[in-house]
N, C-alpha and C positions, 0 to 999 in steps of 0.2 A: 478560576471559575470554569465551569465544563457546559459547553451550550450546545444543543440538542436540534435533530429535523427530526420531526416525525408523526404519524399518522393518527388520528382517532375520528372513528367513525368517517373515513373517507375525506377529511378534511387536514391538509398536512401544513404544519405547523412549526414554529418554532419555540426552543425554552432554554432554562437554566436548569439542570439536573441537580437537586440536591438531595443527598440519601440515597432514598425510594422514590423518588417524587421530582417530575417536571414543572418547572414553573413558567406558565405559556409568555410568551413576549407579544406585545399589541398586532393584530391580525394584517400581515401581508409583511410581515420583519422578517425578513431569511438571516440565517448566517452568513451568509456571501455578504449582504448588506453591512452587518455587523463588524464584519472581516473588512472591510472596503473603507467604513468610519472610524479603525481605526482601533486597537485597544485600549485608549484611555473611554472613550466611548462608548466602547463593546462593553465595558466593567460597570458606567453607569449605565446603561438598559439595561444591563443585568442585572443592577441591583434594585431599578424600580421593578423589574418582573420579579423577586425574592419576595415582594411585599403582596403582591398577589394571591390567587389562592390556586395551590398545589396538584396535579394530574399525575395519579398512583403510573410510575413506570411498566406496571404489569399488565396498565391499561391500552397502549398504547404502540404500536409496530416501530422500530427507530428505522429511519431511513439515516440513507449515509450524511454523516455531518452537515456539508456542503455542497452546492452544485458547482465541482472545481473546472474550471476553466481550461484549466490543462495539467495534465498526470505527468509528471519525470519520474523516471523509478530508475536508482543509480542500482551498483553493484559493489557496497563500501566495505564487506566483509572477507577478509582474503580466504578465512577457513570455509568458506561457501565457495568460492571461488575457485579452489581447486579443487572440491570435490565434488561439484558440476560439474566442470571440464572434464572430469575422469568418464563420468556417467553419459554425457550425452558425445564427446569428443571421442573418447577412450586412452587421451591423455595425460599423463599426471602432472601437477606444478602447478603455477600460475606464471601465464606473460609478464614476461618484464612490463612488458606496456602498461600493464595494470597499475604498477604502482607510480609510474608517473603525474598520473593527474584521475581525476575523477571520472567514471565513464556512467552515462543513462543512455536510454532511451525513452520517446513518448509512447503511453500507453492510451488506452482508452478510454475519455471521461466518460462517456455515453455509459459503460460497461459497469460501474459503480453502484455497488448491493449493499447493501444494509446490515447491518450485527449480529441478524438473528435471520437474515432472509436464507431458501435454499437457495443453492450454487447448483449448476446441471452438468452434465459430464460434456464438453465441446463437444461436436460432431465431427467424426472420425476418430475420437481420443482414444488408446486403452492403456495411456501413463501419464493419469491425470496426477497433479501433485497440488501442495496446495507452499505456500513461503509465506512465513513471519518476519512481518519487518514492522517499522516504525516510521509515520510519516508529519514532513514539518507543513505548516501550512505559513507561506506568507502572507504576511499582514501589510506592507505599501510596496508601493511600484519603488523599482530602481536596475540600475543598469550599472555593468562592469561593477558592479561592489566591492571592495573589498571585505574579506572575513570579517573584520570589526564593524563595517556598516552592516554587514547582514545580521550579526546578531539585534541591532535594533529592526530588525523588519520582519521578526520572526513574532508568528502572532500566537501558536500553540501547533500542539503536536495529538495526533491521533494511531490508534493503530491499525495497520495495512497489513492486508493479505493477499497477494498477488497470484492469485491460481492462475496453473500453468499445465499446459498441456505437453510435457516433454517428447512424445513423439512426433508432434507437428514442430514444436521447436530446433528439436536437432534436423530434421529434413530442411528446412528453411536457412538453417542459421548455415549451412554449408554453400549458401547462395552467397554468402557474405555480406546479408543484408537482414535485419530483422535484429530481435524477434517481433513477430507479429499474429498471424493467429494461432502461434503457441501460449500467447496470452492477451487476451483480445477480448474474452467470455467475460471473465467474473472478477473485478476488485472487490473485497469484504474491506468497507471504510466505517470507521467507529469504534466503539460503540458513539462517541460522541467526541467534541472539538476540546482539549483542555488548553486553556493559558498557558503563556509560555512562566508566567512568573510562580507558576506550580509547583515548577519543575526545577526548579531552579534548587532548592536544596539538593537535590541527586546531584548537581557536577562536580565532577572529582578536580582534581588540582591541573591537569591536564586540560579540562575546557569541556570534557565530554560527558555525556547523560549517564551516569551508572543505572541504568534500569533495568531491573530483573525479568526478561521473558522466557516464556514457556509454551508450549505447544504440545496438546495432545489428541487422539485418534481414537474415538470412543471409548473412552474415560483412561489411554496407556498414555503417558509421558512418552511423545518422543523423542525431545528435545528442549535446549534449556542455554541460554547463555547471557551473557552482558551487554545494554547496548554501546557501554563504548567502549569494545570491543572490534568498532570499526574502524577503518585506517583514516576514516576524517571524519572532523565530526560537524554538525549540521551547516555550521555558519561557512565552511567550506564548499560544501555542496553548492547552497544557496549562491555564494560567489561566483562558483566555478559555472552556473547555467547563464547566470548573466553578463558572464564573461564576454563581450562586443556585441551584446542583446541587453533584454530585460527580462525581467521577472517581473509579475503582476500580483494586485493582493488576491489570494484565492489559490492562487496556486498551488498545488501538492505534488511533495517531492518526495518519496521514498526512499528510506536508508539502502535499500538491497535485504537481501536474506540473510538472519542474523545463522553463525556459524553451528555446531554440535547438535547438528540434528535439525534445524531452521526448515527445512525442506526436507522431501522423501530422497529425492536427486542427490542430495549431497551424503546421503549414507549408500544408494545403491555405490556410486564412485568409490567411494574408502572401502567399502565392505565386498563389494565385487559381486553383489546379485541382489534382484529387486526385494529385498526383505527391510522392512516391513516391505506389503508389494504395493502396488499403487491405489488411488483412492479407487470407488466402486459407490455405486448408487445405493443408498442408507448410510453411511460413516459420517460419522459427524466428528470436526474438527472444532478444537475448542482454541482460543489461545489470550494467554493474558500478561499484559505488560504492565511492570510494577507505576503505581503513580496515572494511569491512564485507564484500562479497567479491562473488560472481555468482551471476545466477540466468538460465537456459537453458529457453524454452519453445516446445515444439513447437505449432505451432495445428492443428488436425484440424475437421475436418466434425463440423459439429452436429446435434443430430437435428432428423428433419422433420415437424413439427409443422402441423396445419390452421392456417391462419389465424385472427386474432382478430374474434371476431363483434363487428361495432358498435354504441353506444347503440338501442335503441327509440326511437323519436319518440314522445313521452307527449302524452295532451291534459294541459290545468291543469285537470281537475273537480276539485272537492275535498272531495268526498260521494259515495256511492255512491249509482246510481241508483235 
């Protein structure tokens, strides 16, 4: 079942997308809600709203699936991996460290845009980029999990875009701290929330989602690869964040940027100069992941903002005179 947030006539809603056509759920139902009772739950509201009557898709703005609680966005792909580091580092490889265990950081829930909403270029940006990944959403709370409990607590998966502003990220990330308002601005969440038991014919004998994605740059393919593809696969992730913590339902976790082209970054690095060159205000980025659906975003001019004022040079007294 694929369930929907979204807007008509000012008034934001929620549904079961089938076809062309939303089928609205009784007024004040979120997804979060739906997410939170549980997928056997989730499947009947959803099927009493299939008997309902129908809201043309074309009618209506898709906001991002759910209002997630909190954004992890891992780095699972090693062909991204090294060919970011090359681009913003100027390094080649990948850290050992990387393949030891699962690495994220928190992003921004607040920052979460819609399927079809524009994206603006950050302030100060001029190597915006944009990354195709895949995101799981959980469905119950639980803590230290193991891989085999997390895949029962996986409640459906959506697709993520994590735009990123690489020349605020490499100046940061040399703090050894971040990223942060290298990507801060804009998640593209949706187009809508699919069940995890969708999907479930994609996984190969290995455990991992074969799904086909794609990514292109006003109508050019630039990139194309498998999601498992990655060096772990979801129920991994999900473990490894509630590793001497929790995880809550609602929460979305990002695979990282899928590899051959995933991102603009990771072809400057392999290729050795910004071609294609970075996004620009009009380009619209399409991307579509097999089994899950597409998400279409226009990029627009960001606002313009005074520059950031630099550290003070401090003396070291350490008493007042």
């Amino acid at each position: 079942m694929r369930f929907a947030t979204y807007q008509l006539h000012g008034v934001v809603s929620a549904g079961v997308v089938d076809g062309d056509d939303v089928h609205p759920l009784p007024a004040g139902t979120t997804v979060l809600d739906l997410v939170r009772a549980g997928l056997p739950a989730a499947l009947e509201a959803g099927a009493r709203a299939m008997a309902g009557p129908p809201v043309p898709l074309d009618d209506v703005r898709l906001l991002p699936p759910l209002q997630a609680p909190t954004v992890r966005d891992f780095v699972a792909f090693e062909e991204h991996v090294e060919g970011v580091r090359k681009a913003i580092d100027g390094v080649a490889g990948v850290v050992p460290e990387w393949y030891q265990a699962p690495t994220f950081y928190f992003t921004n829930p607040y920052a979460l845009v819609g399927a079809h909403d524009d994206v603006a270029v950050p302030p100060g940006s001029e190597r915006f980029d944009f990354e195709l990944e895949v995101a799981v959403v959980v469905g119950r709370d639980g803590a230290s999990l193991t891989p085999a409990q997390a895949r029962e607590h996986v409640f459906g998966y959506t697709v993520l875009n994590d735009w990123s502003a690489r020349d605020l990220q490499a100046r940061e990330m040399k703090v050894n701290l971040g990223p942060a308002k290298g990507k801060d601005s804009a998640s593209t969440l949706g187009p809508w929330l699919v069940t995890a038991d969708e999907l479930e014919p994609f996984r190969d004998d290995d455990g991992f989602l074969a799904l086909d994605l794609r990514v292109s740059v006003n109508g050019t393919e630039i990139g194309r690869d498998l999601l498992s593809n990655m060096g772990w696969p979801f129920e991994e992730l999900i473990s490894y964040a509630s590793r001497g913590t929790e995880v809550r339902a609602g929460d979305v976790l990002g695979s990282g940027t899928c590899g051959n082209g995933g991102c603009l970054a990771e072809l400057w690095g392999t290729r050795g100069d910004t071609a294609p060159p970075p996004l620009q205000p009009g380009d619209v980025v399409e991307m579509t992941v097999e089994g899950i659906g597409t998400i279409r975003n226009r990029v627009v001019a960001g606002v313009d903002l005074p520059p950031v004022v630099p550290a003070r040079p401090r003396p070291r007294t350490r008493a007042r005179s």
